[in-house]
N, CA, C and O atoms as a Tinker XYZ file with bonds, in Angstrom:
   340  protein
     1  N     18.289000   -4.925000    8.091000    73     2
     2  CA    17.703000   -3.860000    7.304000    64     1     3
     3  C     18.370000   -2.537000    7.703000    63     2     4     5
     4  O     18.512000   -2.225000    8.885000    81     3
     5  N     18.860000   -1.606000    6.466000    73     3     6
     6  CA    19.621000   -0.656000    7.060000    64     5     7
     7  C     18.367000    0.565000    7.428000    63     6     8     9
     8  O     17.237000    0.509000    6.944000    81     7
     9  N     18.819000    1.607000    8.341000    73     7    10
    10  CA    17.651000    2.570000    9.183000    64     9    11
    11  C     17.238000    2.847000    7.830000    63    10    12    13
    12  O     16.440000    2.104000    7.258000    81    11
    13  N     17.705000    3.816000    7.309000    73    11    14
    14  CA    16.977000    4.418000    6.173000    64    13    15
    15  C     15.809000    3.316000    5.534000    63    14    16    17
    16  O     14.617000    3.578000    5.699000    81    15
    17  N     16.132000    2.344000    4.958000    73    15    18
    18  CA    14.884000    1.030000    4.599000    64    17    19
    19  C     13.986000    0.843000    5.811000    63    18    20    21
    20  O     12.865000    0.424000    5.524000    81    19
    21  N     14.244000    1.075000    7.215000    73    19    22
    22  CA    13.398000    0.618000    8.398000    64    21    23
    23  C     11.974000    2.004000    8.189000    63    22    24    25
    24  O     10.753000    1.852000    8.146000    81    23
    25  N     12.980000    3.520000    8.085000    73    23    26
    26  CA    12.450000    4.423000    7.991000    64    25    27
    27  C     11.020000    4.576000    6.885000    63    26    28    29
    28  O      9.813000    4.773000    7.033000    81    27
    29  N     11.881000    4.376000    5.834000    73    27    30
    30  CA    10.749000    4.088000    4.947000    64    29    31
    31  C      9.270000    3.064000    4.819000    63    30    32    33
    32  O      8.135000    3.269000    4.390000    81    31
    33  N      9.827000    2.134000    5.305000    73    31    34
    34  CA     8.946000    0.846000    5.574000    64    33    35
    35  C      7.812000    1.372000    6.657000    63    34    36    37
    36  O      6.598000    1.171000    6.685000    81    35
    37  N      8.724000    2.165000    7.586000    73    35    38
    38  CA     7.291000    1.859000    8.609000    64    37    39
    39  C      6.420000    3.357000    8.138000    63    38    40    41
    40  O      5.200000    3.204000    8.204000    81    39
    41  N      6.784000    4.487000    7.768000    73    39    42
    42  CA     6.033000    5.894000    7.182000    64    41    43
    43  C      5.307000    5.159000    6.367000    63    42    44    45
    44  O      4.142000    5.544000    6.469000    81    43
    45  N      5.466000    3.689000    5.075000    73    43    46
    46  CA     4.690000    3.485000    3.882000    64    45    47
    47  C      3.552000    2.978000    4.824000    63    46    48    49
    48  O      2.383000    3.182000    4.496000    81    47
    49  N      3.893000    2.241000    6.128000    73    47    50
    50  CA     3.040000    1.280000    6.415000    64    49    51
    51  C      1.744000    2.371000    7.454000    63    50    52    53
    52  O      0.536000    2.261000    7.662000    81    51
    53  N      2.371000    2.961000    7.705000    73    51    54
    54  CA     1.698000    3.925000    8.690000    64    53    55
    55  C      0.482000    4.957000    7.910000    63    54    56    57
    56  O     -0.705000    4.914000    8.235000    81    55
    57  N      0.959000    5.750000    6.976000    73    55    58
    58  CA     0.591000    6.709000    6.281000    64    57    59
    59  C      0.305000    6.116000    5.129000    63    58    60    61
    60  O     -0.911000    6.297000    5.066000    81    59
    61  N      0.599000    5.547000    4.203000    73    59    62
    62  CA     0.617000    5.263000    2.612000    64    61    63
    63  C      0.489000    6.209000    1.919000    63    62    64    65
    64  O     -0.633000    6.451000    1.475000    81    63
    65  N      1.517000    6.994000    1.622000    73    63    66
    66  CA     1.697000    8.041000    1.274000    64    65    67
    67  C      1.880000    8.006000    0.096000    63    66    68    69
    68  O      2.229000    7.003000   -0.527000    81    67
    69  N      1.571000    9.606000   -0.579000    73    67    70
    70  CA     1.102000    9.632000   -2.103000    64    69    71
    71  C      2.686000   10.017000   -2.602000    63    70    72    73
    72  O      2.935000   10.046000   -3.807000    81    71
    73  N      3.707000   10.300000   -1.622000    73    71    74
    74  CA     4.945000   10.881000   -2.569000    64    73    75
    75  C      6.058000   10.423000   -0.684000    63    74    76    77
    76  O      5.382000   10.550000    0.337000    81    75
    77  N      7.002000   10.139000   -0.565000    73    75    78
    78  CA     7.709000    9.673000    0.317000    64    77    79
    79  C      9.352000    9.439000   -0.401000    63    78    80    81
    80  O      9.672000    8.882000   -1.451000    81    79
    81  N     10.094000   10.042000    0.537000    73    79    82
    82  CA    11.579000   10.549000   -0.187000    64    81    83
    83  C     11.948000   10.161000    1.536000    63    82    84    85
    84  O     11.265000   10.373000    2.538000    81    83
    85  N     13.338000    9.502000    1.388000    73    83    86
    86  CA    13.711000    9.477000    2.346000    64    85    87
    87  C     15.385000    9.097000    2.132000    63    86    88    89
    88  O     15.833000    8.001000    1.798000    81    87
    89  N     16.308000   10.595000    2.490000    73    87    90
    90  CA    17.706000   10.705000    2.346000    64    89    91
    91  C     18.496000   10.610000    3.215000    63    90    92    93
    92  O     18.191000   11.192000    4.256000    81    91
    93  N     19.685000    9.938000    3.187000    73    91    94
    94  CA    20.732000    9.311000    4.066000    64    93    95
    95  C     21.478000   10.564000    3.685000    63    94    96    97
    96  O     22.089000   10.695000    2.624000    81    95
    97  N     21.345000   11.831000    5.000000    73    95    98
    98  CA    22.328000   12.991000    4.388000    64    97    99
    99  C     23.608000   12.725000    5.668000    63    98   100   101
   100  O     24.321000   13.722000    5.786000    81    99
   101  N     23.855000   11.971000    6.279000    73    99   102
   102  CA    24.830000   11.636000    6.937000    64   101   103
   103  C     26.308000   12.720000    6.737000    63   102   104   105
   104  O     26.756000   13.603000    7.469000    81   103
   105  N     26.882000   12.049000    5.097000    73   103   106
   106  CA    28.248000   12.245000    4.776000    64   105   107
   107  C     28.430000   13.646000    4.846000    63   106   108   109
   108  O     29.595000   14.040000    4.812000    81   107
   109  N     27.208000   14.772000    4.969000    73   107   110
   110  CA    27.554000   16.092000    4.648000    64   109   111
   111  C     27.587000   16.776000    5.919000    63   110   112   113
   112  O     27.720000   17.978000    6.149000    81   111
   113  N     27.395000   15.476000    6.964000    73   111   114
   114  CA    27.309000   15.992000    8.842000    64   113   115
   115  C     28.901000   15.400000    9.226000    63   114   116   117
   116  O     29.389000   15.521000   10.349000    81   115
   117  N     29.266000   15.054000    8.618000    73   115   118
   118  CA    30.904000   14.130000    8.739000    64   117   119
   119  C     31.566000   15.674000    9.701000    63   118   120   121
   120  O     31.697000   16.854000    9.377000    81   119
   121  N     31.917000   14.732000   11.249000    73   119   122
   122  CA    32.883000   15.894000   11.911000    64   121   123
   123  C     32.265000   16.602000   12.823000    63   122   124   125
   124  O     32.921000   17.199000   13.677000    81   123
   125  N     30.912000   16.651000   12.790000    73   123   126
   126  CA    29.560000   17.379000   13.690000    64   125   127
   127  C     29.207000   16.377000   14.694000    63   126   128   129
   128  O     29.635000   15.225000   14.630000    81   127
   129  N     28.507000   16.757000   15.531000    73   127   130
   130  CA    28.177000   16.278000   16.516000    64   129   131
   131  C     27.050000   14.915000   15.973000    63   130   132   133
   132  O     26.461000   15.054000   14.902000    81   131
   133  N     26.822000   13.534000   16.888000    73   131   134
   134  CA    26.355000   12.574000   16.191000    64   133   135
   135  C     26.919000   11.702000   15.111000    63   134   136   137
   136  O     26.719000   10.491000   15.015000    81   135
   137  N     27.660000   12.454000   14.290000    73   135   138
   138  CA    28.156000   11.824000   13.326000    64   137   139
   139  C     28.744000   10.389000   13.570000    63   138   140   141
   140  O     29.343000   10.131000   14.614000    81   139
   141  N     28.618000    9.768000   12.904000    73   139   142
   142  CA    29.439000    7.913000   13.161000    64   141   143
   143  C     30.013000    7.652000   11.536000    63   142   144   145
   144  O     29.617000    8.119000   10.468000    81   143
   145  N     31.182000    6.643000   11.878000    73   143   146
   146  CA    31.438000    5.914000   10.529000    64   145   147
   147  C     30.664000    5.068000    9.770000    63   146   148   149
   148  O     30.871000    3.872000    9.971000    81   147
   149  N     29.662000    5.415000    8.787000    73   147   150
   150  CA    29.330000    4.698000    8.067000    64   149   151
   151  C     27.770000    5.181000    7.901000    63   150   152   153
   152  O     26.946000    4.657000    7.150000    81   151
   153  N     27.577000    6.169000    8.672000    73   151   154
   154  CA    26.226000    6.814000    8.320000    64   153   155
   155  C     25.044000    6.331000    9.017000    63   154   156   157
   156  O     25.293000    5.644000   10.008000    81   155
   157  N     23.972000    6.499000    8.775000    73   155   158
   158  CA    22.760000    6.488000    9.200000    64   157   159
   159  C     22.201000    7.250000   10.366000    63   158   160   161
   160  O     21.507000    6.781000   11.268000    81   159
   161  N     22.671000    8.709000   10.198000    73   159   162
   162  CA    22.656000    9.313000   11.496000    64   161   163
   163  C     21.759000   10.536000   11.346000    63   162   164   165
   164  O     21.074000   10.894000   12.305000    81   163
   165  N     21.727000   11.305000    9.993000    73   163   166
   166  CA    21.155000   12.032000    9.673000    64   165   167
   167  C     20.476000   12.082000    8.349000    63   166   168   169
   168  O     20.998000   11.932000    7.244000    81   167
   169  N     18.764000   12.403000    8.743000    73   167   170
   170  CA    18.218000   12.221000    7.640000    64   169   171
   171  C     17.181000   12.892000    7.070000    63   170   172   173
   172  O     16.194000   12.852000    7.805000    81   171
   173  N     16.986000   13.547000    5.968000    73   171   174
   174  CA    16.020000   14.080000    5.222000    64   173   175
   175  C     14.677000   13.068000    5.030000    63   174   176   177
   176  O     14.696000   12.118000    4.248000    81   175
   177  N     13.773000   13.338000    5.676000    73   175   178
   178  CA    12.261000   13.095000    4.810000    64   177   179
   179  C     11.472000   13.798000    4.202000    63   178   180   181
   180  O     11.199000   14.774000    4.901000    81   179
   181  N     10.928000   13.815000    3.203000    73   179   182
   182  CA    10.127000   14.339000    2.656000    64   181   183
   183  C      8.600000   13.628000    2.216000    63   182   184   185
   184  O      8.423000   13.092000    1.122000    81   183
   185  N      7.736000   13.715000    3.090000    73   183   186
   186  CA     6.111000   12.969000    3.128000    64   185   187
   187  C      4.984000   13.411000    2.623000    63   186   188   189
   188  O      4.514000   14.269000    3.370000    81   187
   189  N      4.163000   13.166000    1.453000    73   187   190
   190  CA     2.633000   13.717000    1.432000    64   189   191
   191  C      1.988000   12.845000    1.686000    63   190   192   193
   192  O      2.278000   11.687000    1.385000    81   191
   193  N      0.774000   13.251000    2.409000    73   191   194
   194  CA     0.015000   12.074000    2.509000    64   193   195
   195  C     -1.532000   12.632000    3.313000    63   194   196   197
   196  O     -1.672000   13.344000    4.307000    81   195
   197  N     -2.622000   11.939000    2.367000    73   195   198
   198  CA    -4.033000   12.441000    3.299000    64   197   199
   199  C     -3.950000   11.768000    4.552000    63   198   200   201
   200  O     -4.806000   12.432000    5.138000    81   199
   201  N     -3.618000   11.074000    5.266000    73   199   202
   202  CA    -3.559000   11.126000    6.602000    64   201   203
   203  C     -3.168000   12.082000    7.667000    63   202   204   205
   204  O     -3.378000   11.907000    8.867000    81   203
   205  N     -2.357000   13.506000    6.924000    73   203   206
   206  CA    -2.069000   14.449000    7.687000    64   205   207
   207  C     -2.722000   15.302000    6.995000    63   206   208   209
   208  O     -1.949000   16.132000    6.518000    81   207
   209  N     -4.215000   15.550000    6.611000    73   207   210
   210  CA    -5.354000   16.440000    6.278000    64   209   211
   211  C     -5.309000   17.425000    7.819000    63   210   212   213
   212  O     -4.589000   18.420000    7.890000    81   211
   213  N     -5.794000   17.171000    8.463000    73   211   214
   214  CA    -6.711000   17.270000    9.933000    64   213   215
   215  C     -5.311000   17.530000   10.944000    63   214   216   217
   216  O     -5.642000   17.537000   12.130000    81   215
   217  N     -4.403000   17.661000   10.809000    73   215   218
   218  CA    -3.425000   17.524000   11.885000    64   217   219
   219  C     -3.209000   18.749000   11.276000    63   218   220   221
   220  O     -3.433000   19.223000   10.162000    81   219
   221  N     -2.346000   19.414000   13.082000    73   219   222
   222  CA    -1.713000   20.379000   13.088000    64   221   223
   223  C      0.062000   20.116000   12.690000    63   222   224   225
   224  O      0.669000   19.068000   12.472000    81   223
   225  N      0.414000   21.194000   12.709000    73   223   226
   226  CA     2.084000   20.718000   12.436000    64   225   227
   227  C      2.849000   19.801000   13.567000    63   226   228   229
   228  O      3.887000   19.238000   13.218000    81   227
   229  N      2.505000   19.682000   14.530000    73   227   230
   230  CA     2.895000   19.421000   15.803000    64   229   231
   231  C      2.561000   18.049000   15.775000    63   230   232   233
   232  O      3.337000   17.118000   15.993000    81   231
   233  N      1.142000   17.963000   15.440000    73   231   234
   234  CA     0.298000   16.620000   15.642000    64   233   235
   235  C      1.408000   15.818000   14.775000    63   234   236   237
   236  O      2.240000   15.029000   15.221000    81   235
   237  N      1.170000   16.308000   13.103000    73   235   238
   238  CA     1.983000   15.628000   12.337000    64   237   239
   239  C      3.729000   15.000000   12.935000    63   238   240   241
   240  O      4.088000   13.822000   12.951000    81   239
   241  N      4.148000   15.623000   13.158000    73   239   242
   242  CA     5.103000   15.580000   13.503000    64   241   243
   243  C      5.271000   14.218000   14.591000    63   242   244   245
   244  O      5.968000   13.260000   14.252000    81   243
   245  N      4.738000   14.241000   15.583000    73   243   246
   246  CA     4.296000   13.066000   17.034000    64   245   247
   247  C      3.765000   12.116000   16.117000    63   246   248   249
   248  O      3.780000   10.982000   16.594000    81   247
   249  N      3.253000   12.195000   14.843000    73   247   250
   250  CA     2.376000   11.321000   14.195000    64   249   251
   251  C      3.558000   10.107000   13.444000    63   250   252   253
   252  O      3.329000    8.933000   13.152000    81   251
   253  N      4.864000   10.908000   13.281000    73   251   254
   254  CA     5.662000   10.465000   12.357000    64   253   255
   255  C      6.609000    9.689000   13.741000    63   254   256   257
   256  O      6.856000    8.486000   13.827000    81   255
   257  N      6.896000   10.448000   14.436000    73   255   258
   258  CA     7.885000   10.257000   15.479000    64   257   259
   259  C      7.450000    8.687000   16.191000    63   258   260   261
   260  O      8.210000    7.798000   16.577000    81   259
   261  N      6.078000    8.726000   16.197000    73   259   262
   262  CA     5.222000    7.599000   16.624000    64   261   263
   263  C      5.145000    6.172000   15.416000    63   262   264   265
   264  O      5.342000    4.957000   15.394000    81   263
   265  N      4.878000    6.877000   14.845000    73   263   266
   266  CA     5.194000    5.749000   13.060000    64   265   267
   267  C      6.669000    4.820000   13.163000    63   266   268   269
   268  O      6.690000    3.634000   12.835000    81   267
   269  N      7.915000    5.576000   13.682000    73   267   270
   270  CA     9.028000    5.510000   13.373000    64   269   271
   271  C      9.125000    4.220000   14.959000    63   270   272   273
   272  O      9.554000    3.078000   14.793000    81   271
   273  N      8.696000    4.678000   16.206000    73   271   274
   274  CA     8.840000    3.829000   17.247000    64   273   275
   275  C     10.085000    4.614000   18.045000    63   274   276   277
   276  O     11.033000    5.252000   17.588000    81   275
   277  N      9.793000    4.384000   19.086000    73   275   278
   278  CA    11.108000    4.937000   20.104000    64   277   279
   279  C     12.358000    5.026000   19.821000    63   278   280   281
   280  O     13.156000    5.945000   19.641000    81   279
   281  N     12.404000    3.002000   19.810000    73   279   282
   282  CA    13.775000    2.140000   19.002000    64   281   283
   283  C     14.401000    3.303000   17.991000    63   282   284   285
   284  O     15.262000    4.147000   18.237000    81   283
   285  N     13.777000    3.087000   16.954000    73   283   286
   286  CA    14.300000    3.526000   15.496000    64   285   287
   287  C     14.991000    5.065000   15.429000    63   286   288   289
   288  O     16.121000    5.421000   15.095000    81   287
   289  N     13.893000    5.767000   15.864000    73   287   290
   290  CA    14.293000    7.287000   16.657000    64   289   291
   291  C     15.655000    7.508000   17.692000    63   290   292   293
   292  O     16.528000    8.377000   17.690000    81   291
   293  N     15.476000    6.584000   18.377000    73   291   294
   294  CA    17.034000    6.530000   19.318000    64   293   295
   295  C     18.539000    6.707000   18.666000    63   294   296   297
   296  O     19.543000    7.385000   18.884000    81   295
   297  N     17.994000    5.452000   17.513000    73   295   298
   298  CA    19.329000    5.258000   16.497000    64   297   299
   299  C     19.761000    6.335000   16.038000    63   298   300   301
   300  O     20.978000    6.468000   16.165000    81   299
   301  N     18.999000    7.510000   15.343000    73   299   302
   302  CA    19.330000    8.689000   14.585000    64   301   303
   303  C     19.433000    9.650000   15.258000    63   302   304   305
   304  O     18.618000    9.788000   16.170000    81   303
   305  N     20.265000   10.457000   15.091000    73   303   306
   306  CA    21.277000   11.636000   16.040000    64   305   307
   307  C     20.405000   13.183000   15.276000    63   306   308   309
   308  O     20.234000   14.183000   15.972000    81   307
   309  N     19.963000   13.129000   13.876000    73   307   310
   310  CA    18.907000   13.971000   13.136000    64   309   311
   311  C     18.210000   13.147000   12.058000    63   310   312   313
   312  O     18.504000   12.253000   11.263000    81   311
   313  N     16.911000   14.032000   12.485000    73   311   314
   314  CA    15.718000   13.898000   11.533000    64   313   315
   315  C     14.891000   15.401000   10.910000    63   314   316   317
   316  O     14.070000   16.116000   11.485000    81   315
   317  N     15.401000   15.500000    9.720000    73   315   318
   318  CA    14.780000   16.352000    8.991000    64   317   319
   319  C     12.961000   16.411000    8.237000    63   318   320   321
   320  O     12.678000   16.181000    7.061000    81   319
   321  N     12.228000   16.696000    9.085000    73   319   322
   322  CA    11.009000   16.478000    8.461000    64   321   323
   323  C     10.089000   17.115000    7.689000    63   322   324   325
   324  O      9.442000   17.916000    8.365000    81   323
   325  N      9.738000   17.078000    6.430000    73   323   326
   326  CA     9.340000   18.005000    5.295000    64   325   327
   327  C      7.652000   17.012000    5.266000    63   326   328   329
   328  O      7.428000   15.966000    4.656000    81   327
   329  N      6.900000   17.645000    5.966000    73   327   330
   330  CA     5.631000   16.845000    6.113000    64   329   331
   331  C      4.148000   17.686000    5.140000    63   330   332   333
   332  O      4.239000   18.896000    4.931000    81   331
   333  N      3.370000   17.209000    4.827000    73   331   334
   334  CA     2.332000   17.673000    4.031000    64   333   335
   335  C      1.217000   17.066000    3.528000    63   334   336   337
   336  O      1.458000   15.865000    3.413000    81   335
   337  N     -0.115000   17.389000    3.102000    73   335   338
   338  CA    -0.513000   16.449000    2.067000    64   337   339
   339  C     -0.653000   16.303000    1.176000    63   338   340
   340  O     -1.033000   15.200000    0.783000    81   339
């Protein structure tokens, strides 16, 4: 399963979110630090979801980082997070 599909899978499973976008912006980091051949290094999310009613920005954030697992997080060099409900 490539990250981006891992990414998504575990935010749907975690949150079930009402709107979830999740972009492989890799090719436009080409040459920067992290960067690898073939991508999956940097990535745009964009999340709504009533499970982050009650959370602070911070919370949210540990909420997602935690969703995602250590593992998965290790793999990616950036994570862009556009969180809300």
């Amino acid at each position: 399963m490539q990250i981006r599909d891992q990414i998504e899978a575990n935010l749907q499973a975690a949150f079930s979110p009402a709107r979830l976008q999740v972009v492989d912006d890799s090719e436009s980091h080409r040459g920067h630090a992290g960067w690898r051949e073939g991508g999956s290094t940097h990535f745009n999310v964009l999340i709504r979801s009533a499970a982050f009613r009650d959370m602070s920005r911070i919370a949210r954030h540990r909420a997602v980082h935690a969703a995602l697992g250590a593992e998965l997080v290790s793999r990616i060099h950036a994570l862009s997070l556009d969180i809300d409900t």
